[in-house]
FIGU-999661 format. One record per atom (N, C-alpha, C): residue in one letter; x, y, z. Coordinates in steps of 0.1 Angstrom, whole numbers, padded with zeros to 4 digits, always signed. Each point is the difference from the previous one (the first is absolute). Layout:
BEGIN
AXYZ;...
This chain:
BEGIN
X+0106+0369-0188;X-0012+0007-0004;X-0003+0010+0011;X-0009+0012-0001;X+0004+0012+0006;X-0018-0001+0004;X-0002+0001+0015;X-0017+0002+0000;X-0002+0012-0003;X-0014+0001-0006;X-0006+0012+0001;X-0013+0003+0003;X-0006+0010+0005;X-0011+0005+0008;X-0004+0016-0007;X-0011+0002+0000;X-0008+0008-0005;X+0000+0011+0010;X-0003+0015-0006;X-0002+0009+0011;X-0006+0011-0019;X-0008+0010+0010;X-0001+0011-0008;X+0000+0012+0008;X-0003+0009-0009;X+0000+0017+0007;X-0008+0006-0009;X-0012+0005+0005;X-0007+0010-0004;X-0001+0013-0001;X+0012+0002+0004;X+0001+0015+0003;X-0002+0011-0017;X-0004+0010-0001;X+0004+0008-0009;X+0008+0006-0006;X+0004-0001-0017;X+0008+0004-0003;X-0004+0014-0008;X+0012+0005+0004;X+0000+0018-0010;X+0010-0005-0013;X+0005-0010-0003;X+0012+0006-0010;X-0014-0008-0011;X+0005-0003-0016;X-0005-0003-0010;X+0000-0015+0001;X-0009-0006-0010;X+0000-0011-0002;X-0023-0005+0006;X+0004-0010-0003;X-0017-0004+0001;X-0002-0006+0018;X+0009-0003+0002;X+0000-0005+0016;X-0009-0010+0003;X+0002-0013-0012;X-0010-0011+0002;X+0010-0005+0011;X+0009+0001+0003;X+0010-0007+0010;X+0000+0000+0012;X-0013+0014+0005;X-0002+0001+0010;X-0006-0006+0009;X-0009-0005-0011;X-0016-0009+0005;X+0004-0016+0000;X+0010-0001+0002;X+0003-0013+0001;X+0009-0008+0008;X-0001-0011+0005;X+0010-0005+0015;X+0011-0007-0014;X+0008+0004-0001;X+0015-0002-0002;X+0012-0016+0002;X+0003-0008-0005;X+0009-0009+0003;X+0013+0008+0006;X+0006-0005+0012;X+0017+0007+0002;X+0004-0012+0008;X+0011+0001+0001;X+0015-0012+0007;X-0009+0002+0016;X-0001-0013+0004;X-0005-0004+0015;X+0009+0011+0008;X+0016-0003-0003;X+0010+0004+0009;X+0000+0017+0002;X-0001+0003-0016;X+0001+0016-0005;X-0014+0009+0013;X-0016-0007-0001;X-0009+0005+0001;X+0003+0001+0018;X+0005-0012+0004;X+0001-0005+0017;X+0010+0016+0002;X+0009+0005-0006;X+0008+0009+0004;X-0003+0011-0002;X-0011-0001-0011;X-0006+0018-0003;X-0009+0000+0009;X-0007-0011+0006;X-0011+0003+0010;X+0007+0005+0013;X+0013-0004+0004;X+0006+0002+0015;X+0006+0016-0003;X+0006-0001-0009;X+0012+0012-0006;X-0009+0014-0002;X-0015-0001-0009;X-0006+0011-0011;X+0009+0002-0009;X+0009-0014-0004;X+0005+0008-0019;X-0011-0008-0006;X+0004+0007-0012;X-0007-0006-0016;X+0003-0012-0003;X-0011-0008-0006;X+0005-0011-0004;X-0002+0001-0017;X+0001-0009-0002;X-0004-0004-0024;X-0008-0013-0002;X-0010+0004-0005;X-0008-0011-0004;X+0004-0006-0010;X-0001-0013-0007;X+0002-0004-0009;X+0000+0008-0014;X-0014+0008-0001;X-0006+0008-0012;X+0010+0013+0004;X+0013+0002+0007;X+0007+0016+0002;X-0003+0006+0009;X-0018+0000+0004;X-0006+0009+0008;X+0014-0002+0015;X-0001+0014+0000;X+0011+0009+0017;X-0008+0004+0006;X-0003-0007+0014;X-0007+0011+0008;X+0005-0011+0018;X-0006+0012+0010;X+0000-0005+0016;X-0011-0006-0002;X+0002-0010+0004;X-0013-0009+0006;X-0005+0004+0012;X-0018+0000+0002;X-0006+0000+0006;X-0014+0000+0003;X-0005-0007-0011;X-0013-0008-0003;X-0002-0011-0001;X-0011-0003+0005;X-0004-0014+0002;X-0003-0010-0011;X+0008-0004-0011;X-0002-0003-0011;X-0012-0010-0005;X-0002-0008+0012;X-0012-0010-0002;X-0013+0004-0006;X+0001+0021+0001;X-0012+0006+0002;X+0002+0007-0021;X+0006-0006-0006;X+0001+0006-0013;X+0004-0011-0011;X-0002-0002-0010;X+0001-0011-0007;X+0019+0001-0009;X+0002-0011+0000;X+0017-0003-0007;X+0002+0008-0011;X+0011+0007-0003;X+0002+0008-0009;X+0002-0012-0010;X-0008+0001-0017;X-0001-0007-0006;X+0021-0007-0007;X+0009+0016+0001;X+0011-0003-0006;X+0008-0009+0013;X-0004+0007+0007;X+0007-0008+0015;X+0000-0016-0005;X-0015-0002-0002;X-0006-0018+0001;X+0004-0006-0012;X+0002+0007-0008;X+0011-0004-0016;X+0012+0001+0004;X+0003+0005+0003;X+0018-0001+0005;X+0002-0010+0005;X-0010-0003+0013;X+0000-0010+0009;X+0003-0016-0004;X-0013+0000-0007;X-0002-0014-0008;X+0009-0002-0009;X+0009+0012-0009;X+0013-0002-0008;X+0009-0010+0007;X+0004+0009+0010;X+0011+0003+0005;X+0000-0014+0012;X-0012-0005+0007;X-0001-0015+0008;X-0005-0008-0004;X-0009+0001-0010;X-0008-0012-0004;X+0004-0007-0016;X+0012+0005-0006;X+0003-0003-0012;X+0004-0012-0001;X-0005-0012-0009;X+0003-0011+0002;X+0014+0001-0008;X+0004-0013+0009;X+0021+0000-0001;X+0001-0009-0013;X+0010+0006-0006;X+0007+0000-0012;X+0007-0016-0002;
């Protein structure tokens, strides 16, 4: 099983779309986020969202597809 940790980015977007994705701290791979924080690459949230991390995610509430994906994807009782 793969941990994951929360991060978001508030930064502003210019291209199209509604940018509810902005306002929200993000699910991503423990390992992936540990390496975009040392490195500045992009990581992928669960819900697609691409961006550099560098907000304090504690300070913005869970993206709602993130926390569905989440609970899909670890909490699904076994078959």
């Amino acid at each position: 099983m793969s941990d994951v940790i929360e991060d978001v980015d508030t930064s502003e977007k210019t291209s199209s779309g509604n940018g509810d994705h902005d306002v929200f701290a993000h699910y991503v791979n423990k390992v992936e986020m540990t390496k975009a924080l040392i490195e500045g690459t992009p990581v992928i949230a669960l819900c697609g969202k691409v961006w550099v991390p560098h907000r304090d995610p504690e300070k913005y509430p869970i993206c709602p597809t993130c926390k569905e994906l989440y609970s899909l994807l670890f909490n699904a009782p076994a078959d």
